[in-house]
C-alpha beads as a LAMMPS data file, in Angstrom:
LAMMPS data file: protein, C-alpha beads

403 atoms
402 bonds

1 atom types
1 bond types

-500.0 500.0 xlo xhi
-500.0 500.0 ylo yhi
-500.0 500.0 zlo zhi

Masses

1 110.0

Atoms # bond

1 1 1 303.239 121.567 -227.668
2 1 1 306.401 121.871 -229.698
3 1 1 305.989 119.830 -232.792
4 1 1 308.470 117.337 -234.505
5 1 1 309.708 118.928 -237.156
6 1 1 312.515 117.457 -239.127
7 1 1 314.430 118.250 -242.465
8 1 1 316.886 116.535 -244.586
9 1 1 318.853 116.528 -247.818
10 1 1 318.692 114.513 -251.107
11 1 1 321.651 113.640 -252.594
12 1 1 322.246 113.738 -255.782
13 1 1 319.551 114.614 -258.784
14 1 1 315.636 114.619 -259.161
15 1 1 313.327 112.518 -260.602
16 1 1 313.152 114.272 -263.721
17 1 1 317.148 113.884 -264.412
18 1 1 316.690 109.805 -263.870
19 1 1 317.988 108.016 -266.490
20 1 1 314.519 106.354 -266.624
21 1 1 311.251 107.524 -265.487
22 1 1 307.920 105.674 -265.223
23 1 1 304.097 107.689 -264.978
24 1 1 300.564 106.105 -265.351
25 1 1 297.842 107.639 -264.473
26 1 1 294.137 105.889 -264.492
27 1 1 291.667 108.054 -266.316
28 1 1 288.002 108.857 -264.370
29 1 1 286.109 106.105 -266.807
30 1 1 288.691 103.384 -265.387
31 1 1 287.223 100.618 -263.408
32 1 1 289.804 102.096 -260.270
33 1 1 288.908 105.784 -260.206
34 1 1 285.205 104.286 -260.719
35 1 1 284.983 102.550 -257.356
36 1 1 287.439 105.646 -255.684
37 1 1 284.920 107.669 -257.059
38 1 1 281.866 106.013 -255.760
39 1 1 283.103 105.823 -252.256
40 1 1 284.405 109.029 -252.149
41 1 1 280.622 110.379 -252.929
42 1 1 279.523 108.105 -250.370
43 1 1 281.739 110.593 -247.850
44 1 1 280.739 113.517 -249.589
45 1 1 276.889 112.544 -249.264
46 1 1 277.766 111.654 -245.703
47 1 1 279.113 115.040 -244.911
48 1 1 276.488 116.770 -246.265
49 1 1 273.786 115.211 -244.420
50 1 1 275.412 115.308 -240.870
51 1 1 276.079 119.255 -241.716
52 1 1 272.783 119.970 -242.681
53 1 1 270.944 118.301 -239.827
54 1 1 273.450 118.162 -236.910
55 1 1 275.550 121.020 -237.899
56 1 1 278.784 118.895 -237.434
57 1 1 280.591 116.506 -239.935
58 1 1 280.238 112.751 -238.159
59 1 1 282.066 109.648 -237.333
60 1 1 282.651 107.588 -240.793
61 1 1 284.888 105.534 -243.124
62 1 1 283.808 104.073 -245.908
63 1 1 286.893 103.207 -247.828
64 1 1 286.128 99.806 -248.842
65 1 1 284.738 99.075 -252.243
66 1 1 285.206 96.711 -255.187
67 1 1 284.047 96.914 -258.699
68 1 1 283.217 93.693 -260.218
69 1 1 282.698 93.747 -264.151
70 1 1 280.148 93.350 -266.241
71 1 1 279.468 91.508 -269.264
72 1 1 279.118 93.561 -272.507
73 1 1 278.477 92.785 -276.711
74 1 1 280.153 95.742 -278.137
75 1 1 279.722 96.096 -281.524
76 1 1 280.221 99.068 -284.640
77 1 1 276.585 101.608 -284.398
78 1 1 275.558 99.612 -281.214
79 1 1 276.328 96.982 -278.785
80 1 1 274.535 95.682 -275.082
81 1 1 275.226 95.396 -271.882
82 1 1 274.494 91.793 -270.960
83 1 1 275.218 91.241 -267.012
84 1 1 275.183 94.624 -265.056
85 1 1 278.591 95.839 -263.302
86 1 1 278.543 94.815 -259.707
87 1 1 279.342 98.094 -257.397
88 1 1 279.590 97.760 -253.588
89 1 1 281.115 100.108 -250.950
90 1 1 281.657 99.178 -247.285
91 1 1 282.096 100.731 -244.250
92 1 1 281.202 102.282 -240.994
93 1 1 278.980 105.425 -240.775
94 1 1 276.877 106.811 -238.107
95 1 1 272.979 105.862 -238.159
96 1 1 272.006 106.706 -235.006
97 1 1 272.917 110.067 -233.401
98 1 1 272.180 110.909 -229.911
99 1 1 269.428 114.393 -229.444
100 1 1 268.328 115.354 -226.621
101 1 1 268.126 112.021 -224.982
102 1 1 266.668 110.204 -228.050
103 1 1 268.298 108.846 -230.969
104 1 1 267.698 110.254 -234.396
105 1 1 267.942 107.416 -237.398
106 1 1 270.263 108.404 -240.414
107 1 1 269.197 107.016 -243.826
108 1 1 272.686 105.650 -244.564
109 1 1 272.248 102.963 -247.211
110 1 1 269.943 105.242 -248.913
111 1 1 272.455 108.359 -249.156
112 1 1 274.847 106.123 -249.884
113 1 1 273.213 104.361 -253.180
114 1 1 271.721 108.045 -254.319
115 1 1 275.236 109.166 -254.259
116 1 1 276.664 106.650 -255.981
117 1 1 274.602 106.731 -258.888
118 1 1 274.601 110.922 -258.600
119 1 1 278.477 110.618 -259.142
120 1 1 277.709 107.309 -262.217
121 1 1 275.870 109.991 -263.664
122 1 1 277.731 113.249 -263.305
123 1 1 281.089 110.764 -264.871
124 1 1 279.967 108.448 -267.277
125 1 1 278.169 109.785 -270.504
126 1 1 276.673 106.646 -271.648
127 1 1 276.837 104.148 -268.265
128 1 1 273.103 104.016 -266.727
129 1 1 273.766 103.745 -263.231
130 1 1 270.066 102.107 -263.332
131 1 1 270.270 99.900 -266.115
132 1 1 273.973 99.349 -266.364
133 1 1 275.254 98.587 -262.949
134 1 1 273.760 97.153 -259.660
135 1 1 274.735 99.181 -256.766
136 1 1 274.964 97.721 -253.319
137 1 1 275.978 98.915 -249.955
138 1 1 277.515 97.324 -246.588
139 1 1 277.393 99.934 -244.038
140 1 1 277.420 99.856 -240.292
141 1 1 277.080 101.546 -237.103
142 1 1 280.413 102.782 -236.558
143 1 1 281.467 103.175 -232.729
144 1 1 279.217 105.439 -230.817
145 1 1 281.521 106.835 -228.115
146 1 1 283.235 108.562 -231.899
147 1 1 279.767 110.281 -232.245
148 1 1 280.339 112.656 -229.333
149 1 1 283.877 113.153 -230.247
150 1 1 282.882 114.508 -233.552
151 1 1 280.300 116.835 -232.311
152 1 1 282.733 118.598 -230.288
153 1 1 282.812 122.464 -231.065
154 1 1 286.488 124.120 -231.911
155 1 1 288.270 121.242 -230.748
156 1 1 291.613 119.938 -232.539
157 1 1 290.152 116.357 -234.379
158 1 1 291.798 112.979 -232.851
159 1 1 293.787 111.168 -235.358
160 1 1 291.309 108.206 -236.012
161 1 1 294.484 105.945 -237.356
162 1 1 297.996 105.502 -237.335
163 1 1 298.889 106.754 -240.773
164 1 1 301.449 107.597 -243.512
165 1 1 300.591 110.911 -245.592
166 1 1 303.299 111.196 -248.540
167 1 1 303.682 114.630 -250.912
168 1 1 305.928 115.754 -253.580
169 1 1 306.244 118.504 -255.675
170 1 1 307.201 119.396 -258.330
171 1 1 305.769 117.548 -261.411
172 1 1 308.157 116.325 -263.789
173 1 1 307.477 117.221 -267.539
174 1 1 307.000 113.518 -267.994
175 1 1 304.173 113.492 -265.059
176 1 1 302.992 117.124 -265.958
177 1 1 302.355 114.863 -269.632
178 1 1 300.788 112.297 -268.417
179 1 1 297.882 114.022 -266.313
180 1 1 297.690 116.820 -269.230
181 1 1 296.927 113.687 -271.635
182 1 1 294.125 112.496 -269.745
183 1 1 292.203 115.174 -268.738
184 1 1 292.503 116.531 -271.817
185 1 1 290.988 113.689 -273.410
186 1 1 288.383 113.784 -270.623
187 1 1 287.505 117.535 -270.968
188 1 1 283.960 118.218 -272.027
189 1 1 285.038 120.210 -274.685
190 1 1 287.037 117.166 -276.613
191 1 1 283.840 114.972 -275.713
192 1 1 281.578 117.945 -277.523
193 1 1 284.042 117.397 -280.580
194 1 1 284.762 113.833 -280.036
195 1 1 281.809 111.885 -278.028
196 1 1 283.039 108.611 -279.677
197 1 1 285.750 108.149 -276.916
198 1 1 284.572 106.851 -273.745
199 1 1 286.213 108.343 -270.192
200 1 1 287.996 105.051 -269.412
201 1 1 291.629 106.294 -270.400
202 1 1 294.981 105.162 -269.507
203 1 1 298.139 106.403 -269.761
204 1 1 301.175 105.236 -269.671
205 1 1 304.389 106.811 -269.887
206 1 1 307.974 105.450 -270.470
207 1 1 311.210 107.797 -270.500
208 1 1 314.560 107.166 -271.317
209 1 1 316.691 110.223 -271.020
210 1 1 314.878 112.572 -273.091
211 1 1 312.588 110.357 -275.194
212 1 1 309.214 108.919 -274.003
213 1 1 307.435 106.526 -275.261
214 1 1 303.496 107.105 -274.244
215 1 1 300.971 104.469 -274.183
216 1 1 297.266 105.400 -274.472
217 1 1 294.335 103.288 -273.735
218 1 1 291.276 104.905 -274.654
219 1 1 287.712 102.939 -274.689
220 1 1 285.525 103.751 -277.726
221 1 1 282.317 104.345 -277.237
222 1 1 280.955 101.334 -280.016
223 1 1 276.744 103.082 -280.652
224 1 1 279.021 105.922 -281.673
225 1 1 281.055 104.407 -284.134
226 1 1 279.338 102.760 -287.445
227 1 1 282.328 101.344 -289.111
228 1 1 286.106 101.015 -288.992
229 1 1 286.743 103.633 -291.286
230 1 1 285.273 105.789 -288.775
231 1 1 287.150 104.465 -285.851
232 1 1 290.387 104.783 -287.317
233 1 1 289.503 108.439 -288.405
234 1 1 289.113 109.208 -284.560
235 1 1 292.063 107.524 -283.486
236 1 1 293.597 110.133 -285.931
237 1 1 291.859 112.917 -284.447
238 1 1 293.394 112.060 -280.818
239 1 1 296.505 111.308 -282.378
240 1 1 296.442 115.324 -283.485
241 1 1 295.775 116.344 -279.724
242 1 1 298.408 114.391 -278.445
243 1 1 300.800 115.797 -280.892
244 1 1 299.590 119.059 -280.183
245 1 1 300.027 118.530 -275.919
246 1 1 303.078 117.235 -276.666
247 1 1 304.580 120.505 -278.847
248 1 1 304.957 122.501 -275.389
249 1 1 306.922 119.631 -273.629
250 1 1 310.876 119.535 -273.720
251 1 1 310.622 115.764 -274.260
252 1 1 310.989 113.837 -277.901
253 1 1 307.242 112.490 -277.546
254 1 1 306.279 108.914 -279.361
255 1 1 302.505 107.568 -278.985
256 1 1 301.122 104.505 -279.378
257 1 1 297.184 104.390 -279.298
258 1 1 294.856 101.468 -278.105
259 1 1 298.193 99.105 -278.911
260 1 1 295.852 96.239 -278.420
261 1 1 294.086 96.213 -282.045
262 1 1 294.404 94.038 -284.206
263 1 1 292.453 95.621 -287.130
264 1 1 293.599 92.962 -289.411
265 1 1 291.668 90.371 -287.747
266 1 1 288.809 92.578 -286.717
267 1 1 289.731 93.372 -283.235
268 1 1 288.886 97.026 -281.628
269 1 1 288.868 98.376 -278.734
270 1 1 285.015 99.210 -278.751
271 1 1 282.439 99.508 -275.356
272 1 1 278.609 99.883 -274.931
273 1 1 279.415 102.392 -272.357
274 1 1 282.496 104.348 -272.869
275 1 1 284.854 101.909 -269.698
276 1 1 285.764 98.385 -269.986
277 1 1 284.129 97.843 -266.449
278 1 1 281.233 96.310 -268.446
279 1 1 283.450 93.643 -270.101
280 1 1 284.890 91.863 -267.096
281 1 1 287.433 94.894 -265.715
282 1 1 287.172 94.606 -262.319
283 1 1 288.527 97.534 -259.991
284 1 1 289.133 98.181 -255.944
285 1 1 289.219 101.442 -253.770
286 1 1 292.568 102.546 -253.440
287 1 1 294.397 100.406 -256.130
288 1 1 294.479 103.782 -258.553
289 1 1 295.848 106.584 -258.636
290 1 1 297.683 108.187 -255.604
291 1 1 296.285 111.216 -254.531
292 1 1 297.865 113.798 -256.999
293 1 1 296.313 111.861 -259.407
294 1 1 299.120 109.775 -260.677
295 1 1 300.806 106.592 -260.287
296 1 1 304.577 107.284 -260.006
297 1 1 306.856 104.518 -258.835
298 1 1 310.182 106.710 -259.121
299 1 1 308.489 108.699 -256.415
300 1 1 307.671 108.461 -252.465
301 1 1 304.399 108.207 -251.875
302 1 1 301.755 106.518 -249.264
303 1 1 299.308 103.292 -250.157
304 1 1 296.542 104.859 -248.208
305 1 1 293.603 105.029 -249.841
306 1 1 292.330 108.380 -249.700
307 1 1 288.871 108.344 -251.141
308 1 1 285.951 107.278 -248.406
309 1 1 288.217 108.209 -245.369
310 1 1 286.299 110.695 -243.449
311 1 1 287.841 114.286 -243.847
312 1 1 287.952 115.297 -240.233
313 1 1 290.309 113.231 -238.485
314 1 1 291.210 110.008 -240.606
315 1 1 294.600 111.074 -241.147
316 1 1 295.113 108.453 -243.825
317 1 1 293.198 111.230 -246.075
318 1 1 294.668 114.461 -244.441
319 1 1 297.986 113.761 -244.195
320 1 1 298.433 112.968 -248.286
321 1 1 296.673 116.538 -248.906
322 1 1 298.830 118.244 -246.532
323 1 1 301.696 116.771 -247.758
324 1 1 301.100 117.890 -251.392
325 1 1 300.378 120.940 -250.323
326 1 1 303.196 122.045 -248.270
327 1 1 305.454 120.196 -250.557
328 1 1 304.144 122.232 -253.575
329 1 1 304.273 125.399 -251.174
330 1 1 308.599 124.376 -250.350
331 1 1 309.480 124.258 -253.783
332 1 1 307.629 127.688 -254.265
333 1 1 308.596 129.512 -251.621
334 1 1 312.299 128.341 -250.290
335 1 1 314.661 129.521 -252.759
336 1 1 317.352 127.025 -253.336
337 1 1 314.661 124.150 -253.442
338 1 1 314.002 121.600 -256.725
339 1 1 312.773 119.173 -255.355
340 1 1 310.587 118.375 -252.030
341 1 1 308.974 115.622 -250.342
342 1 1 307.283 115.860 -247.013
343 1 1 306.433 113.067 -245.527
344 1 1 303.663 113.083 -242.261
345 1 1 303.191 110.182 -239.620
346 1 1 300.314 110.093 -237.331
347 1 1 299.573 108.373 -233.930
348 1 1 296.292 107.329 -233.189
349 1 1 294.825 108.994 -230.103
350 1 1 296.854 112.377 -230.694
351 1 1 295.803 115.379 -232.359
352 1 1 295.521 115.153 -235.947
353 1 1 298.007 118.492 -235.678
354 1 1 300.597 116.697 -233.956
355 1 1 301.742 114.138 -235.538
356 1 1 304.679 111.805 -234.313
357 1 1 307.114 113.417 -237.269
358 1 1 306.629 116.078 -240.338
359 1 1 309.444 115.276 -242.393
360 1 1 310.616 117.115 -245.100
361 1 1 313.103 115.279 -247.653
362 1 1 314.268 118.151 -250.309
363 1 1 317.026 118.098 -253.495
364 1 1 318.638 121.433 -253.393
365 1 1 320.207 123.480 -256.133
366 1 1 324.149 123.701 -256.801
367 1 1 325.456 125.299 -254.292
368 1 1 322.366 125.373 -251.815
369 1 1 323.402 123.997 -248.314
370 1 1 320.959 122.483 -246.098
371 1 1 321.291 124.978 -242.908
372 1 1 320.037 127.620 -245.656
373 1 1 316.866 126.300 -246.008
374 1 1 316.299 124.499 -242.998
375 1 1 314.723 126.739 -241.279
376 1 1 312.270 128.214 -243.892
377 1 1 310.676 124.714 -244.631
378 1 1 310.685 123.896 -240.719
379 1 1 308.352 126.971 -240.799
380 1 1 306.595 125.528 -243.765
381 1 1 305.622 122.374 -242.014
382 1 1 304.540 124.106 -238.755
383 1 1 302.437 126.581 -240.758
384 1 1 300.811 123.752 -242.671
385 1 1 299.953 121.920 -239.486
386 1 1 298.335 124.884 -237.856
387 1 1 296.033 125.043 -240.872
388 1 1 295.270 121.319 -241.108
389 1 1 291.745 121.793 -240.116
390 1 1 291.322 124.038 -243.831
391 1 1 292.040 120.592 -245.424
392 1 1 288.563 119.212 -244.454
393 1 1 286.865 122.368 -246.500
394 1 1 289.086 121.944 -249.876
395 1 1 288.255 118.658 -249.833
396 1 1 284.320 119.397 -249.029
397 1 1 284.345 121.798 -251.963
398 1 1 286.276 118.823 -254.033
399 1 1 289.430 121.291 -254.833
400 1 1 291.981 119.282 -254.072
401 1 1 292.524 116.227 -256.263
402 1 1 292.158 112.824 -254.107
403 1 1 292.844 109.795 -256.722

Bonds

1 1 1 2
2 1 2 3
3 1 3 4
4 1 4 5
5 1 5 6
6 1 6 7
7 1 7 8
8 1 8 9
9 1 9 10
10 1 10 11
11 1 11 12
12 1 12 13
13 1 13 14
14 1 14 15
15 1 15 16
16 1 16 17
17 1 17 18
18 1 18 19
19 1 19 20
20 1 20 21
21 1 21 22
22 1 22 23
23 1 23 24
24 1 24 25
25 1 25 26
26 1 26 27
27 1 27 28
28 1 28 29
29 1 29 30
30 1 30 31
31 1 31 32
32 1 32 33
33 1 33 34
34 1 34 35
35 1 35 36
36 1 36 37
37 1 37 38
38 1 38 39
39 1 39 40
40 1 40 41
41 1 41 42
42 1 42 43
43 1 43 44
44 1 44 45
45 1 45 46
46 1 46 47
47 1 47 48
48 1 48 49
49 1 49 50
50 1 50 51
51 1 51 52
52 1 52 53
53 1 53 54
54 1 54 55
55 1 55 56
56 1 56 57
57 1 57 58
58 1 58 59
59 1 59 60
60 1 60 61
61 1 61 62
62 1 62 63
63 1 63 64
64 1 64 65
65 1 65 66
66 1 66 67
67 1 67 68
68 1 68 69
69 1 69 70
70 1 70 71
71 1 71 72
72 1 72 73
73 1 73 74
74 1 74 75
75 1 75 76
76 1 76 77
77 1 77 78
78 1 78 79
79 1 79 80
80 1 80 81
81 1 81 82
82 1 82 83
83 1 83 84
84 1 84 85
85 1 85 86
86 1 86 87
87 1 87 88
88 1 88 89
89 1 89 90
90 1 90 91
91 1 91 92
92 1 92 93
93 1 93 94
94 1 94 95
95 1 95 96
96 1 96 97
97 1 97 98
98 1 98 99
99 1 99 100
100 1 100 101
101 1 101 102
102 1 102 103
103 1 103 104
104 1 104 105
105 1 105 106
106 1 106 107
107 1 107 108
108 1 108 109
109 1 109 110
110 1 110 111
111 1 111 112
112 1 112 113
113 1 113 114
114 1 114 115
115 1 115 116
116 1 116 117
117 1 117 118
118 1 118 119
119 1 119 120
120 1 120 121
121 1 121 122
122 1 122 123
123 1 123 124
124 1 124 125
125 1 125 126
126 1 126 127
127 1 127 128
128 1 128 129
129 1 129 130
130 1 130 131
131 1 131 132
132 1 132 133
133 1 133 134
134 1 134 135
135 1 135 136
136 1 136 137
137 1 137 138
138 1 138 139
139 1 139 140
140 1 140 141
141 1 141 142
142 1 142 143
143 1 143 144
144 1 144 145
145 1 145 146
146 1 146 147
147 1 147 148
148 1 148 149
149 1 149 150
150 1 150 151
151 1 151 152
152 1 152 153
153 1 153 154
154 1 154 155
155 1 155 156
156 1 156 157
157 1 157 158
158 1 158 159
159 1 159 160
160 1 160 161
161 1 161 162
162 1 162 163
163 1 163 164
164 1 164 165
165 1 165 166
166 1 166 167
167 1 167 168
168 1 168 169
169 1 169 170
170 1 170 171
171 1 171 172
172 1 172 173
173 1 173 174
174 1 174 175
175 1 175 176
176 1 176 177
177 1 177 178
178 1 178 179
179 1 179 180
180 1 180 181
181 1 181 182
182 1 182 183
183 1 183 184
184 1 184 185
185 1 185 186
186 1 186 187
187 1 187 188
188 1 188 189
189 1 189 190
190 1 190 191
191 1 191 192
192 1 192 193
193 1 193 194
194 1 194 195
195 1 195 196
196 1 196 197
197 1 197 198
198 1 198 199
199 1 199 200
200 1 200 201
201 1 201 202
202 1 202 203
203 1 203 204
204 1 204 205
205 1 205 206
206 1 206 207
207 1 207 208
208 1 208 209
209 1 209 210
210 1 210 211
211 1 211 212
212 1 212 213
213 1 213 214
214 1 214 215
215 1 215 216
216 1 216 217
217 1 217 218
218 1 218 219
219 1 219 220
220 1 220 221
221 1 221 222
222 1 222 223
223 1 223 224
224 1 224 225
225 1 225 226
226 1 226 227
227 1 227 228
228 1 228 229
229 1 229 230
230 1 230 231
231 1 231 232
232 1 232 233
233 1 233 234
234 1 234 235
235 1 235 236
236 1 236 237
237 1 237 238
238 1 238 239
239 1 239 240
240 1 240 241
241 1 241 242
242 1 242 243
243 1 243 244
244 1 244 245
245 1 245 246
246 1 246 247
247 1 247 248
248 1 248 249
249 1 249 250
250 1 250 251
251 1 251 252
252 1 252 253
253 1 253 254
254 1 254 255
255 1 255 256
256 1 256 257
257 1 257 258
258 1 258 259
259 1 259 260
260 1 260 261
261 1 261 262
262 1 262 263
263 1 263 264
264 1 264 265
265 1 265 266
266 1 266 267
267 1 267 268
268 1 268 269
269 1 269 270
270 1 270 271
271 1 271 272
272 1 272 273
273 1 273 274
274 1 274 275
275 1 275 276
276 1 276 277
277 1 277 278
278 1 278 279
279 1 279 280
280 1 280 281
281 1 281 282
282 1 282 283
283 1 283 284
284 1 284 285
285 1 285 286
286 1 286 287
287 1 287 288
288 1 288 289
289 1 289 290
290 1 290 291
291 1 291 292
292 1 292 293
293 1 293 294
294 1 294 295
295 1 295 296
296 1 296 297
297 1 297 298
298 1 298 299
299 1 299 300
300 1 300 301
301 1 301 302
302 1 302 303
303 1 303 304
304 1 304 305
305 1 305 306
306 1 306 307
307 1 307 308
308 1 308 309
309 1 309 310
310 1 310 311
311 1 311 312
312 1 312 313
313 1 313 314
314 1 314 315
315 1 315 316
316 1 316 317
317 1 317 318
318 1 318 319
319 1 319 320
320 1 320 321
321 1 321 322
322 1 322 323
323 1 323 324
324 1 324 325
325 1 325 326
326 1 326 327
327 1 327 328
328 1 328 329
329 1 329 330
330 1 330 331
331 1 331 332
332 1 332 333
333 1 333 334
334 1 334 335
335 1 335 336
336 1 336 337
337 1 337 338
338 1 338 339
339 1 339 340
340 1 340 341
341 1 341 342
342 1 342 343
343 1 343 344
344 1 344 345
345 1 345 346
346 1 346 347
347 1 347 348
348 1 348 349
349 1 349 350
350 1 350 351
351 1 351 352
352 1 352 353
353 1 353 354
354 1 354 355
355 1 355 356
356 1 356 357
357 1 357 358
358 1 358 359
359 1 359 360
360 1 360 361
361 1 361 362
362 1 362 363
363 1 363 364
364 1 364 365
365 1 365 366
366 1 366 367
367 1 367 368
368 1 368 369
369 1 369 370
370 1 370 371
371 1 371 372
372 1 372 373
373 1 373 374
374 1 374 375
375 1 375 376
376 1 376 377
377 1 377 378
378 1 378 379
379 1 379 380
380 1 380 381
381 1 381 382
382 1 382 383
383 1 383 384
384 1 384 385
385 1 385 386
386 1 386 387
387 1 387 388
388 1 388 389
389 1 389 390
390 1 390 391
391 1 391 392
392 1 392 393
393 1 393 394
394 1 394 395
395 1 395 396
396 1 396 397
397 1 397 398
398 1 398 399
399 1 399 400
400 1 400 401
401 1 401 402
402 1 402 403
């Protein structure tokens, strides 16, 4: 079947030439990528389980989760957690799988719960996913006439949903910033140097022609701290490694760090834990980051939430990697390209590799017409369709970035 394949141009300029550009991106430790997180390990542990015992990845979603904050004493050298953060993930899964005439039981809730605290554990330095935060699940039998569609052998997955996947490439310096800033600050090797800052980081970026002004929430870890004077001499220390990201960037660079002190009056931006999830921040699955990691409102881009969806034919998640990937792959490969979006609609019912429109939205270089390029991203598209199925491994082997 011939696919829908369709190709347009731009006018003008790209993001990066706006006047004014806008970037935030939610750091791991944030109360949003804590509850993405949690359900996407839910699918993960999923996955695994229906691989290793029924050789086939089954019928689930589990996309719905909320984060409800705790209640925390933080203090200089030490600090409590008073009331536990509240973590629950919903959703459909299959429990019951049809062998051989009988049905075999699937320990959902407790794969679930185990994976949820696996991923508290492998994130959060200092949040107990046992002590800290009480972990509940709310997962049903999904519908079982999806079981036997799952199980079938070499057969082109059914789009589960009618869906919007949205990529763009390429970064602007401001974004490239932005996700540089956090994952820096979130690298093990800055927590070897640096364990007083906790992983619940925000960034924000603001840029006005060629200046940005960067705003950087970063949640101390308080057991780590004893006094102010110490505090302030690690707020120093990250102020040196943002200076230092910001050398290589063609952008006049201004930071302000945890604006919210007020040291005058004794106020600090200080956690038990190392996230502000135990003080009352509450967070919900697909209100963070999009799924190249950033929040970019200059930008297309889809509100699907991508972490939970099931990776085999919920095209809510597929379609957003695809899109960032052939995206990335236009701007790399089509000479004459600056810019690319490719946006992906799916009809529920149809194969997830034929969806009702791959549309591909590009800014072209001076002097670049449209009919030059056409057909080279057409191909593009097509090729990144035919290959859709690869999706589901990346994101088994978590390479592609989801939130």
């Amino acid at each position: 079947m011939q696919r829908s394949l369709h190709v347009e141009e731009i006018k003008g300029y790209g993001v990066k030439d706006f006047e004014v550009e806008i970037v935030e991106r939610k750091g791991k430790g944030h109360p949003d990528s804590l509850i993405d997180g949690a359900s996407e390990a839910v699918s993960l542990g999923l996955c695994n389980y229906y691989l290793d015992h029924f050789g086939s990845i089954l019928h689930h979603n589990v996309d719905k989760g909320i984060l409800v904050g705790g209640r925390a004493t933080a203090t200089f050298g030490g600090g409590k957690v008073i009331t536990p953060i509240y973590l629950m993930v919903a959703g459909r899964a299959t429990e019951l799988v049809p062998i051989r005439g009988k049905n075999v039981s699937v320990p959902v809730e407790e794969i679930a719960t185990n994976s949820i605290k696996g991923f508290i554990k492998d994130t959060m330095r200092f949040l107990d996913p046992d002590k800290h935060v009480k972990v509940e699940t709310k997962i049903k039998q999904g519908s079982p006439d999806l079981v036997s569609v799952f199980m079938r052998k070499g057969v082109m997955p059914v789009s589960n949903d009618t869906s919007i996947g949205v990529g763009y490439a390429p970064l602007t310096p401001t974004e490239r910033l932005v996700l540089g800033i956090e994952r820096t600050l979130n690298s093990a090797q800055f927590k070897k140097r640096h364990p007083e800052v906790g992983e619940d980081i925000k960034v924000m970026a603001l840029r006005r022609g060629k200046k940005a002004d960067i705003t950087v929430a970063a949640a101390m870890v308080g057991p780590k701290i004893p006094d102010a004077s110490h505090y302030v001499s690690v707020l120093e220390d990250v102020q040196e490694e943002l200076d230092r990201l910001a050398s290589g960037v063609e952008l006049e660079v201004r930071y302000k760090l945890n604006a919210g002190d007020d040291m005058k009056h004794g106020s600090y931006y200080l956690t038990v834990t190392g996230t502000s999830a135990e003080q009352g921040d509450d967070g919900n699955t697909g209100r963070g980051n999009r799924v190249n990691g950033l929040i970019s409102p200059m930008r297309q881009y889809s509100m699907e939430a991508t972490a939970g969806k099931n990776p085999v034919n919920h095209t809510g998640k597929i379609l957003n990697a695809v899109s960032i990937i052939a995206s990335d792959r236009i701007v790399n490969k089509v000479p004459g390209v600056s810019e690319a979006y490719v946006r992906i609609l799916s009809r529920i019912g149809r194969p997830i590799d034929q969806p009702q429109i791959a549309s591909a939205a590009v800014v072209l270089e001076k002097g670049t017409r449209r009919s030059a390029v056409a057909g080279d991203v057409e191909a593009i598209l097509d090729e990144s369709l035919d290959g859709i199925k690869r999706v589901t491994q990346l994101i088994l082997q978590k390479k592609l970035d989801l939130f």
